[in-house]
C-alpha positions in Angstrom: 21.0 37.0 73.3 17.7 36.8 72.4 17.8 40.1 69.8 21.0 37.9 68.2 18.6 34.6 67.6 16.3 36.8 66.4 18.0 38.7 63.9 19.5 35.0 62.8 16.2 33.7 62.2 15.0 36.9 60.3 18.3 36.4 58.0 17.3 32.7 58.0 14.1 33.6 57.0 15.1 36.0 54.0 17.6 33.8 53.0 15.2 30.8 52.7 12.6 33.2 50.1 15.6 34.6 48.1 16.2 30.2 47.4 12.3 30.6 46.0 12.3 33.0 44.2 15.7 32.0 42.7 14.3 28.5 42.5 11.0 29.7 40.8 13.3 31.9 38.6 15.1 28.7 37.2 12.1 27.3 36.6 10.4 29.9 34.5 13.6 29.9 32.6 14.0 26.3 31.8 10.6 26.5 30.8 10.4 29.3 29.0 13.8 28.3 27.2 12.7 24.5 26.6 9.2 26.1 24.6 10.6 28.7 23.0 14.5 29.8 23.4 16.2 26.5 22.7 14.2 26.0 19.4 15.4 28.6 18.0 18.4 28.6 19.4 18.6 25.1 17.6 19.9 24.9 14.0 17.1 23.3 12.3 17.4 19.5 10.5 17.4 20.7 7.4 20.6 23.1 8.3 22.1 20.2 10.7 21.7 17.7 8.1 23.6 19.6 5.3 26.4 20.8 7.8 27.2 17.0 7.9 26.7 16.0 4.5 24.1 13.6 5.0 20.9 15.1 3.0 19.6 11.1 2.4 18.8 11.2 6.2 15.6 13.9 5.3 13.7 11.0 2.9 13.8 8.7 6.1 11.3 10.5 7.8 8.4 9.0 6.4 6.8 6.6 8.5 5.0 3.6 5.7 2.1 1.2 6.9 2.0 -2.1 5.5 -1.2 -4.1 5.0 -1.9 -7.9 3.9 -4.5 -8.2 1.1 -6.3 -11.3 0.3 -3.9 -12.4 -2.2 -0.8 -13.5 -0.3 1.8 -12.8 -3.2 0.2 -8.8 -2.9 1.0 -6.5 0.2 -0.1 -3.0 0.1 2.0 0.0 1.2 0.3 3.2 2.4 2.7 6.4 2.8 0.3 8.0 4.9 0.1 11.3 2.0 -2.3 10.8 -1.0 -0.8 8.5 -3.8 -3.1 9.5 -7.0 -6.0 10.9 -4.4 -9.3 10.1 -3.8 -11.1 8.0 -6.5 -7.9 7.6 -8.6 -6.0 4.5 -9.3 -3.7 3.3 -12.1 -2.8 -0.1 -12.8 1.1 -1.3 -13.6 0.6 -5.2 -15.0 4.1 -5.1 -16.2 7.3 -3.1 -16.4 6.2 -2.2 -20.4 3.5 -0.4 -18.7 5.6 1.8 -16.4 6.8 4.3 -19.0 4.5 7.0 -17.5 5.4 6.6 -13.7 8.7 7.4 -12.7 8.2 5.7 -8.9 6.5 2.4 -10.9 10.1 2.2 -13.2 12.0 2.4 -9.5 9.7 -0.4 -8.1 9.8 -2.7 -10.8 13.7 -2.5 -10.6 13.1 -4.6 -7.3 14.1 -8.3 -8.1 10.8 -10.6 -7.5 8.4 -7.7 -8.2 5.7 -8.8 -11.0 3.0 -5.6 -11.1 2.7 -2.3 -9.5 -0.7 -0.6 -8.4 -1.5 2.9 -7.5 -4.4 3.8 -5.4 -5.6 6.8 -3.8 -3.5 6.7 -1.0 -1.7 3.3 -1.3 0.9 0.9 -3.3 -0.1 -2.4 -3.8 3.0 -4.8 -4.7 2.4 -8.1 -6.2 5.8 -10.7 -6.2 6.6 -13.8 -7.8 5.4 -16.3 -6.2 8.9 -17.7 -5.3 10.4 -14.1 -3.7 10.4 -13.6 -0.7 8.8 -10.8 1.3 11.4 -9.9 3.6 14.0 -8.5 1.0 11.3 -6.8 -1.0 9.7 -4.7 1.4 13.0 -3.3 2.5 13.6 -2.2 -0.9 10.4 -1.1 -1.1 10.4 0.9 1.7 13.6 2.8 0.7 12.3 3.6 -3.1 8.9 4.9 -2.0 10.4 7.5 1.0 13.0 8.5 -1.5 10.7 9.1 -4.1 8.4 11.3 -2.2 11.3 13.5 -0.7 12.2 14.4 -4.3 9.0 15.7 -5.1 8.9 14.1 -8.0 5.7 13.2 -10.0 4.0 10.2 -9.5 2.4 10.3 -13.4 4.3 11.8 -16.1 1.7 11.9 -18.9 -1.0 9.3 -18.0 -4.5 9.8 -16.7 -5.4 7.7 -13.6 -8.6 5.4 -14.4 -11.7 7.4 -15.5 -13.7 4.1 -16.3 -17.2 4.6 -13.9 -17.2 8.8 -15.3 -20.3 8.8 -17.0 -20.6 9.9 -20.3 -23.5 11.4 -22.7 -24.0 8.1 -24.5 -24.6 5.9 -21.4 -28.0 4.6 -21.1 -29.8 4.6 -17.9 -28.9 0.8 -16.9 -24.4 1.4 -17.3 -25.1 4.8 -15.7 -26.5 2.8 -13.1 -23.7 0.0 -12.9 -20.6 3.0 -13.1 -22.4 4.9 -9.5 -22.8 1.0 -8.0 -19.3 0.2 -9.0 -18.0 3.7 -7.5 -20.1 3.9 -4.2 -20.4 0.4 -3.1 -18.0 -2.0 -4.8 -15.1 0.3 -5.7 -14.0 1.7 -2.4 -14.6 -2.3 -0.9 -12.2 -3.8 -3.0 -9.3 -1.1 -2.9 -9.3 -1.4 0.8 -7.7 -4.9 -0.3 -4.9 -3.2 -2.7 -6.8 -4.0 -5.9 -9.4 -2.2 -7.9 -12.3 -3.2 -10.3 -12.6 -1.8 -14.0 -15.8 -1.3 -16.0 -15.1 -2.9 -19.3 -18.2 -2.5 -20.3 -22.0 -4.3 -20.4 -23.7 -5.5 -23.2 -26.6 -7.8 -23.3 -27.0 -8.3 -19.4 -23.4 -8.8 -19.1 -21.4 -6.7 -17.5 -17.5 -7.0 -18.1 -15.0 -6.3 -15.1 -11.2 -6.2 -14.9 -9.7 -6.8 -12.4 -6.2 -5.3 -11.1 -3.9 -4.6 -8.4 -3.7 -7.6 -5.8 -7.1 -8.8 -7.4 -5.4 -9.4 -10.8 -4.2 -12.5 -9.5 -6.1 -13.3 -6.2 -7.0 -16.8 -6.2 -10.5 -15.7 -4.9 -10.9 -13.4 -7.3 -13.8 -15.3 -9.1 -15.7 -15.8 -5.9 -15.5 -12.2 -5.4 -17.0 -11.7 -8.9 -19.8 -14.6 -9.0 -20.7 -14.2 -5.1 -20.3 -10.6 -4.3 -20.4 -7.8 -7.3 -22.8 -10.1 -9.7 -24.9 -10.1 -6.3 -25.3 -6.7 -5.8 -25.2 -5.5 -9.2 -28.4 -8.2 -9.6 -30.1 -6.9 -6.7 -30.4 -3.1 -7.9 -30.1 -3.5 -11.0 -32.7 -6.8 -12.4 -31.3 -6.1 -16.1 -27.8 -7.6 -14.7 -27.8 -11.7 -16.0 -24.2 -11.9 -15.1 -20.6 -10.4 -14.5 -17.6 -11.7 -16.1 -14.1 -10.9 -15.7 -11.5 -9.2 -18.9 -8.2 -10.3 -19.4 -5.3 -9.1 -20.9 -2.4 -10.1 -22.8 -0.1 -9.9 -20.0 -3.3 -11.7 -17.8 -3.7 -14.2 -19.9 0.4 -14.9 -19.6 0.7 -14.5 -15.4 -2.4 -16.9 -15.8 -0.6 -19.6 -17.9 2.2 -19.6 -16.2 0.5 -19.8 -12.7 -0.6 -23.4 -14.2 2.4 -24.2 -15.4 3.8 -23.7 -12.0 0.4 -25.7 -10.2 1.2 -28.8 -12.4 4.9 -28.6 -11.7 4.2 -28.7 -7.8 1.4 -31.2 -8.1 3.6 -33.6 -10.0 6.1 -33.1 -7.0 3.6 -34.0 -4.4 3.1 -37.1 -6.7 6.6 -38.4 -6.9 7.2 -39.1 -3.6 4.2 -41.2 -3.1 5.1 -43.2 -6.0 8.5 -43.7 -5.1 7.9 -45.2 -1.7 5.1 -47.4 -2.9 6.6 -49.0 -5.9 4.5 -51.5 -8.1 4.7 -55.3 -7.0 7.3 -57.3 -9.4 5.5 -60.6 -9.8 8.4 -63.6 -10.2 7.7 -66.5 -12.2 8.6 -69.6 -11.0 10.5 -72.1 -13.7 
């Protein structure tokens, strides 16, 4: 009796490893297949997306930031892969301008869209001030991820800015103003989707434009006066004063902006003269 138990419990016993091993067998398997086996195994997404016909699906997988800029009618878009690359911009005031940019022709195709801005590694958008953001960013969204899966160029024949390179006619003092502008005030201001341009400087004024979501920032002016005259001033003592450059197509977004301020202020008025009409005096016969 007691040889029988034991010769069950030796069985038991042997039984009870081969589960291990068999156990520790399925394991290295899975894991060896999950790391290794099933990707292969796997057609890959470019293969599984043209067996069902659906090659749009590959330009969805780019994941786009958004980010607010100081000017609430400009949003900037970053694709998270170099735009122009570092220290490059190029600035889109109107559709006239977008011959050279296939992805700037796309973007201004977007109803409410008013100028396009390329930066190293970001899109700045700027709308009408009477569209609204939540059916342009959609569209934008779907342009710039399609775009970029084409492989496409961004620039067809333009150069982007080259305005702070310094050249073997600059004197000392717009040398100086050119490495402020691209050390210091430069990489400040695209951070907010916009960009500054040297214009030039001539008798202690230096001339700036401004583009991309600081084109038509209402604190744009502060910015100048209270932030790059600063500086420049402060390094450089030759500096009286900064002024801003405008446009053709400037001087239009700017004349019809106070068009549209009068229009609204004129609103705001008529009310409060309608509920406080004058007092009709009645003469008595």
């Amino acid at each position: 009796m007691s040889r029988t138990i034991l010769t069950a419990f030796r069985n038991f016993h042997c039984n009870i490893k081969n589960v291990n091993r068999i156990t520790c067998s399925i394991t290295s398997f899975r894991q060896n297949f999950t790391s290794n086996d099933w990707k292969s195994s796997m057609l890959s997404k470019n293969d599984l997306l043209k067996s069902c016909n659906y090659p749009q699906v590959l330009s969805r997988s780019m994941f786009i930031q958004t980010q607010d800029t100081p000017n609430p009618d400009s949003l900037k878009f970053m694709p998270g892969v170099d735009v122009l690359g570092k220290g490059n911009t190029y600035d889109f005031p109107s559709v006239s301008a977008a011959h050279c940019s296939p992805l700037a022709k796309l973007l201004f195709r977007i109803e409410g869209v008013r100028s396009v801005f390329f930066g190293a590694d970001f899109i700045t958008i700027s709308k009408n001030e009477d569209a609204e953001w939540g059916i342009i960013k959609a569209e934008v969204f779907a342009i710039i991820m399609d775009f970029f899966a084409s492989g496409l160029p961004i620039l067809n024949e333009a150069t982007p800015n080259s305005d702070t390179q310094i050249n073997e006619d600059d004197d000392e003092i717009v040398m100086m103003i050119k490495e402020l502008l691209d050390s210091r005030i430069r990489p400040t201001v695209q951070e907010d989707g916009g960009d500054i341009i040297f214009m030039g400087y001539e008798e202690g004024v230096v001339k700036l434009k401004m583009q991309g979501s600081c084109s038509s920032c209402p604190s744009s002016i502060v910015t100048l006066k209270n932030g790059v005259q600063n500086m420049l001033q402060f390094y450089i003592p030759e500096v009286q004063a900064v002024e801003q450059v405008y446009d053709e197509v400037d001087k239009v977004v700017l004349s019809e902006f106070d068009k549209l301020e009068k229009k609204m202020k004129l609103k705001e008025q008529a009310p409060e003269n309608e509920a406080t009409p004058p007092n009709i005096q009645v003469k008595k016969s």
